[in-house]
N, CA, C and O of each residue as an XYZ file, in Angstrom:
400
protein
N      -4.347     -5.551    -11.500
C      -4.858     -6.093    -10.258
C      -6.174     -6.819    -10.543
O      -6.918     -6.527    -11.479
N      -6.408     -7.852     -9.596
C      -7.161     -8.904     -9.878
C      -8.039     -8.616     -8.542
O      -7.690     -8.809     -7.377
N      -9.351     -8.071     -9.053
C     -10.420     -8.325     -8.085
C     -11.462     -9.488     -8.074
O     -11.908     -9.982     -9.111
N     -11.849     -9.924     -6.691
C     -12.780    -11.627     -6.237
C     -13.757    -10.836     -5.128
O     -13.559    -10.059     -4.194
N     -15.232    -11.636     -5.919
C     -16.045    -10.843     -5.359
C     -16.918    -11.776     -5.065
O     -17.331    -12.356     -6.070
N     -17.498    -12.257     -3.756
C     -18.606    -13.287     -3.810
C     -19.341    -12.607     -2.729
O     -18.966    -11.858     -1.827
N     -20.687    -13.155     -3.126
C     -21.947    -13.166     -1.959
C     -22.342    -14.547     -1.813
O     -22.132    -15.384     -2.690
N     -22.925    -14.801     -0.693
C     -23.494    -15.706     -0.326
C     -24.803    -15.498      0.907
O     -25.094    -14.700      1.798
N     -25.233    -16.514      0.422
C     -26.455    -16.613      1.104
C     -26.693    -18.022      1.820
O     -26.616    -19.055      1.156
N     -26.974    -18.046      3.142
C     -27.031    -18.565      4.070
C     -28.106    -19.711      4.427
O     -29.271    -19.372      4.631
N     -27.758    -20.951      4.497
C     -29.202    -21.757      4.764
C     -29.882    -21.453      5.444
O     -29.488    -21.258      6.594
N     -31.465    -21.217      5.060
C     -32.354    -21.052      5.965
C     -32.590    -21.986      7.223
O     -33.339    -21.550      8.097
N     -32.140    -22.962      7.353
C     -32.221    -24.032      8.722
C     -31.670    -23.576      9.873
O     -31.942    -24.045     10.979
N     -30.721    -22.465      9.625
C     -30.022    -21.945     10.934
C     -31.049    -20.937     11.355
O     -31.793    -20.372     10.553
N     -31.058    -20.667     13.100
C     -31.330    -20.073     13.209
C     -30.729    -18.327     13.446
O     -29.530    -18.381     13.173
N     -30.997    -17.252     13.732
C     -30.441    -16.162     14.004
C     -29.259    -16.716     14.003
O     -28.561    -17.209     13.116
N     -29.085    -16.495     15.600
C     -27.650    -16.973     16.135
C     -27.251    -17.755     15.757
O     -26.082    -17.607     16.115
N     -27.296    -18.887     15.068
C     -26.225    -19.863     14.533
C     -26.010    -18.947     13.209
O     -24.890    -18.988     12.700
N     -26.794    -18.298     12.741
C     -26.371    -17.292     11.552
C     -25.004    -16.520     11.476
O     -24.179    -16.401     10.570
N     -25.062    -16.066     12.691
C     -24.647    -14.752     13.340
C     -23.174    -15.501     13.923
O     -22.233    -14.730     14.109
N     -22.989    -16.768     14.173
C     -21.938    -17.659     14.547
C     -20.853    -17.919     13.133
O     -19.667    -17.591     13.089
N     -21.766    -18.699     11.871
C     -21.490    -18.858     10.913
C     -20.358    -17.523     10.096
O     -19.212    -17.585      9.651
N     -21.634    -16.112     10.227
C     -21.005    -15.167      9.355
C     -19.457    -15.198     10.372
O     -18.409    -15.579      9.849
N     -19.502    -14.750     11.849
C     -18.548    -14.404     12.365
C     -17.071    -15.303     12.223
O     -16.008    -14.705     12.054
N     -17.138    -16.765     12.309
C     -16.474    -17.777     11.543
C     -15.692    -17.615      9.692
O     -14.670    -18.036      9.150
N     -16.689    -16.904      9.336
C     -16.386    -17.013      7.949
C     -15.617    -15.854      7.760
O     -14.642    -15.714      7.021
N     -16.121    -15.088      8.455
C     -14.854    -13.918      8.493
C     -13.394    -14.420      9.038
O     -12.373    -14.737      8.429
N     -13.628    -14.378     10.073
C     -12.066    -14.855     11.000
C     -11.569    -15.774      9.883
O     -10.732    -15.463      9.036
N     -12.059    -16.690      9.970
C     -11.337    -17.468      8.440
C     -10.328    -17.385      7.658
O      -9.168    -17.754      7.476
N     -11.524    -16.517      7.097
C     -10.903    -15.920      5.309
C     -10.169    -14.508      5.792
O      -9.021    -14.121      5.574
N     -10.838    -14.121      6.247
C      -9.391    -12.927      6.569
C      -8.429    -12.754      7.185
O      -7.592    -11.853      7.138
N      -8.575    -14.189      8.185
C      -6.813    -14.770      8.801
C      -6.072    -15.367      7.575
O      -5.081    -16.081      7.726
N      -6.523    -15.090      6.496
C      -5.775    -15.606      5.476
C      -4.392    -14.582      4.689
O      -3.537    -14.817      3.835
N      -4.739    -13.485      5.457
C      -4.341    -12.217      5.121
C      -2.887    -12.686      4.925
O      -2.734    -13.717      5.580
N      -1.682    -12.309      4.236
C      -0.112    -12.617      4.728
C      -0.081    -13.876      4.606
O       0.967    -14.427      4.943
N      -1.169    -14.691      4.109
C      -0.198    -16.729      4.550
C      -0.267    -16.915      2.891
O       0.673    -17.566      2.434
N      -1.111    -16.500      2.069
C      -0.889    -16.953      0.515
C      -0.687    -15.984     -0.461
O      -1.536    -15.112     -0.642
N       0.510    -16.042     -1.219
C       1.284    -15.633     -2.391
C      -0.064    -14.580     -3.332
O      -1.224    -14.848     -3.645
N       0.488    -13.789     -3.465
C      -0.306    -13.010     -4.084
C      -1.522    -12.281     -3.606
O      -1.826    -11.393     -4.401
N      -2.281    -12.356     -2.620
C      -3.434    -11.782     -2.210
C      -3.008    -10.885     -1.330
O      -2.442    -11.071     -0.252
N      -3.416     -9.579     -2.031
C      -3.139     -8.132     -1.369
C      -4.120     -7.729     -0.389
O      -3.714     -7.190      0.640
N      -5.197     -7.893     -0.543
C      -6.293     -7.585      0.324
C      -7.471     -8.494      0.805
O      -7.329     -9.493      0.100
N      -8.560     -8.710      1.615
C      -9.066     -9.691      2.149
C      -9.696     -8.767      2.966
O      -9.067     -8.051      3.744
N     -11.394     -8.726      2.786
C     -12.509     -8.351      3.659
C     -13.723     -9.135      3.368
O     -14.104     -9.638      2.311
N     -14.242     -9.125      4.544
C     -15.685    -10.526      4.392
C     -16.795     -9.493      5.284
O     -16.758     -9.377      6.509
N     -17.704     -8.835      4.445
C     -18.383     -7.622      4.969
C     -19.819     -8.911      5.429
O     -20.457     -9.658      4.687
N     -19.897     -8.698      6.989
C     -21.312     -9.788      7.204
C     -22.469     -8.399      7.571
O     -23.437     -8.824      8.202
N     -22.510     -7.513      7.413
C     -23.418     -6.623      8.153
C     -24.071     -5.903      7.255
O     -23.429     -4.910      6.910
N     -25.111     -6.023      6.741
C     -26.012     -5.624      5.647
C     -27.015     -4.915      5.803
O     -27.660     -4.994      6.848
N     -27.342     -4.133      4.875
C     -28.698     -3.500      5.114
C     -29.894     -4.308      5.199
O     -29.603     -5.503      5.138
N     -31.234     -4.076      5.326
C     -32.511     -5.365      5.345
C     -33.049     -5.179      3.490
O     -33.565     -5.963      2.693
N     -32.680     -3.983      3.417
C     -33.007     -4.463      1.200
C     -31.498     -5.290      0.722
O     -31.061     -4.999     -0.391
N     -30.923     -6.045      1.348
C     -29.814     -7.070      1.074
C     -30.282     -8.366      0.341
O     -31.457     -8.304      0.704
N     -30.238     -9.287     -0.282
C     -30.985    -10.486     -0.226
C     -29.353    -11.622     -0.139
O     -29.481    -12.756     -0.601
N     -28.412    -11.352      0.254
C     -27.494    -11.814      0.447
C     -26.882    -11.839      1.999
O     -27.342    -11.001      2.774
N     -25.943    -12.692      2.448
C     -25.848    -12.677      4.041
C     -24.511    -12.210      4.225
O     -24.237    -11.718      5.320
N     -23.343    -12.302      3.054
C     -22.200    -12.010      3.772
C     -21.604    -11.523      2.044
O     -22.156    -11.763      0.970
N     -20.494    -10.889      2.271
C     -19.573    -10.647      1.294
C     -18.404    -10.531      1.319
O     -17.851     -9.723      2.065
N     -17.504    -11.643      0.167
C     -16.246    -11.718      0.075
C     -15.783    -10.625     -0.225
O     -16.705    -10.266     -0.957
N     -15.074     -9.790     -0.244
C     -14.302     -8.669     -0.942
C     -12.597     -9.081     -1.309
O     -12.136     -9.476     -0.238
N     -11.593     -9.136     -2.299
C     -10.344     -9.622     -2.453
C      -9.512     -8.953     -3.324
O      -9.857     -8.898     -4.504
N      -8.566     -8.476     -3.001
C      -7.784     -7.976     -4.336
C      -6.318     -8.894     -4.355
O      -5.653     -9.150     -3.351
N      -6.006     -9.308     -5.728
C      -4.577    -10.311     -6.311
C      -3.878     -9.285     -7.022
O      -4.231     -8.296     -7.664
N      -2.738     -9.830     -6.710
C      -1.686     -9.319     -8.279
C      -2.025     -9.467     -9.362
O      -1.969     -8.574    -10.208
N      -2.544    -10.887     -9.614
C      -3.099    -10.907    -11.197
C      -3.961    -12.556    -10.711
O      -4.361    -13.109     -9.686
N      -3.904    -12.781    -12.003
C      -5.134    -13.784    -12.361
C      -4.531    -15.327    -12.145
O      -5.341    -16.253    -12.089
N      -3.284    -15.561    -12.041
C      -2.786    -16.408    -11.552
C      -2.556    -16.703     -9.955
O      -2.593    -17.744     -9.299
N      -2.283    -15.228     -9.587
C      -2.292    -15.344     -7.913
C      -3.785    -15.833     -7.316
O      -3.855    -16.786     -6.540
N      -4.878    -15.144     -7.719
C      -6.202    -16.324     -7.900
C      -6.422    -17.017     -8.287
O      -7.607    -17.168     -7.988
N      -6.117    -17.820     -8.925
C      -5.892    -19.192     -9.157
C      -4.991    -19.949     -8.165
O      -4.894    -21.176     -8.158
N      -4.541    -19.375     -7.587
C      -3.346    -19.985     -6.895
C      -3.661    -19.911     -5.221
O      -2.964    -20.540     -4.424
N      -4.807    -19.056     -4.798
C      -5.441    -18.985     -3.746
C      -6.151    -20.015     -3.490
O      -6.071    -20.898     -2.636
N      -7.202    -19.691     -4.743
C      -8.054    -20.735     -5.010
C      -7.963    -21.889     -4.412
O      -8.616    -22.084     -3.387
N      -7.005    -23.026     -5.026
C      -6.564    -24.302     -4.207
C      -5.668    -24.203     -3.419
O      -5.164    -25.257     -3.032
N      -5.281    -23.259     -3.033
C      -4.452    -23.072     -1.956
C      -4.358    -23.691     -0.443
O      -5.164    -22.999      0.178
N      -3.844    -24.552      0.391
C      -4.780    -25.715      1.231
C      -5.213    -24.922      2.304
O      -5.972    -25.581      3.015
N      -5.007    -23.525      2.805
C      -4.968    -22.885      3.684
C      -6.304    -22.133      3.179
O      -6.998    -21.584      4.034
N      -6.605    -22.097      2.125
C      -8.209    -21.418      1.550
C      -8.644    -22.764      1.610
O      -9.655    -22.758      2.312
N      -8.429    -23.755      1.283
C      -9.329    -24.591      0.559
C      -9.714    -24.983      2.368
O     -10.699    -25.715      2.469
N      -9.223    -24.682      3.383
C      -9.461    -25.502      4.801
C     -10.569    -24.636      4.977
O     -11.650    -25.212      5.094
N     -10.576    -23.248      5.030
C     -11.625    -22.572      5.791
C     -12.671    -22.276      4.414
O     -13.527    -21.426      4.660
N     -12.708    -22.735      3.302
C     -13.485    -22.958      2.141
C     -14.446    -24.175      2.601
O     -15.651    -24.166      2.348
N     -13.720    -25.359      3.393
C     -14.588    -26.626      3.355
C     -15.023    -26.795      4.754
O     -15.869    -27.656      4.993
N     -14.450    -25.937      5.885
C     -14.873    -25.983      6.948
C     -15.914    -25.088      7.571
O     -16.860    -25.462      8.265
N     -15.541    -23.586      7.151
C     -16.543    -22.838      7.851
C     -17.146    -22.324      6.340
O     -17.932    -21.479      6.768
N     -17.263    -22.283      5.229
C     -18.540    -21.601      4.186
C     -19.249    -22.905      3.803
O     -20.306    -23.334      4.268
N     -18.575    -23.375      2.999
C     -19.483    -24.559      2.078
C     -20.485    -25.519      3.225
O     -21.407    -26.275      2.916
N     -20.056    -25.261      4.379
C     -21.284    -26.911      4.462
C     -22.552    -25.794      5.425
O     -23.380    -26.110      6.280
N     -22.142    -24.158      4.682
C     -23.179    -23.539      5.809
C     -24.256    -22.789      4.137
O     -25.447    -23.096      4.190
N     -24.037    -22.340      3.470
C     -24.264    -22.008      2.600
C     -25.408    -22.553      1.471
O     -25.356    -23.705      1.041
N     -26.402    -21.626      1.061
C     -26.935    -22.617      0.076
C     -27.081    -21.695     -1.609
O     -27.698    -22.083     -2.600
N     -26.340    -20.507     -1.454
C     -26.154    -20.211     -2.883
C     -24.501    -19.109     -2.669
O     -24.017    -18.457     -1.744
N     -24.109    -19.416     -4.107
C     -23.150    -18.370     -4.258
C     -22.682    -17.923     -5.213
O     -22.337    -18.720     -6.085
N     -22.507    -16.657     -5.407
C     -22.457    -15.450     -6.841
C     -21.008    -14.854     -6.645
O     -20.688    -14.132     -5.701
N     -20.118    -15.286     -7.745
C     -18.323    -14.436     -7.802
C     -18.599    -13.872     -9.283
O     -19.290    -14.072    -10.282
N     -17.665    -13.090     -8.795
C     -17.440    -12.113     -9.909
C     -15.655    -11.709     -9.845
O     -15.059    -11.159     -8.920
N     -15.146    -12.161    -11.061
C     -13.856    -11.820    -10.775
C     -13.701    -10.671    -11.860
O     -14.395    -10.753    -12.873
N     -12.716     -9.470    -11.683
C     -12.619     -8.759    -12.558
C     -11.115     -8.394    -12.399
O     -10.490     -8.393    -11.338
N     -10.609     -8.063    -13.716
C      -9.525     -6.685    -13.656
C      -9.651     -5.449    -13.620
O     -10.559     -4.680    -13.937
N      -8.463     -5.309    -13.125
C      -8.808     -3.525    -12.644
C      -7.250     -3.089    -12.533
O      -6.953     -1.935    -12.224
């Protein structure tokens, strides 16, 4: 099994609530993704953090293997809520893919 792990951190230009809009978006998103692409067993986007956090939201993902991520990846149904609701809100981001 193929674990996908990202944080991200949030442009400072938003305020609170457009924050708080963004994370809620990025969830619904990526975890309506649940059941529509080949291989991805699991799908959680944790936005609710402690204040020693220095990150705003977290991907959580588990694959069959390393091809089924890859295959998410450009997948047009990731790549829509990839280019619509994270990337144009975002100004850093840290993945970590592992086996397990």
């Amino acid at each position: 099994m193929v674990k996908h792990v990202i944080l991200w951190q949030i442009k400072d230009e938003f305020s609170a609530e457009e924050k708080e809009k963004i994370r809620q978006d990025v969830k619904e998103g990526l975890e309506g993704l649940a059941g529509r692409i080949p291989g991805l067993l699991k799908i959680h986007v944790q936005t609710k953090c402690l204040e020693s956090s220095n990150a705003d939201m977290m991907l959580y993902s588990e694959f069959t293997d390393e091809a089924a991520l890859k295959g998410y990846s450009g997948h047009p149904l990731h790549v829509a809520v990839a280019d619509g609701k994270v990337r144009p809100f975002v100004k850093s981001r840290v993945c970590m893919d592992y086996e397990d």
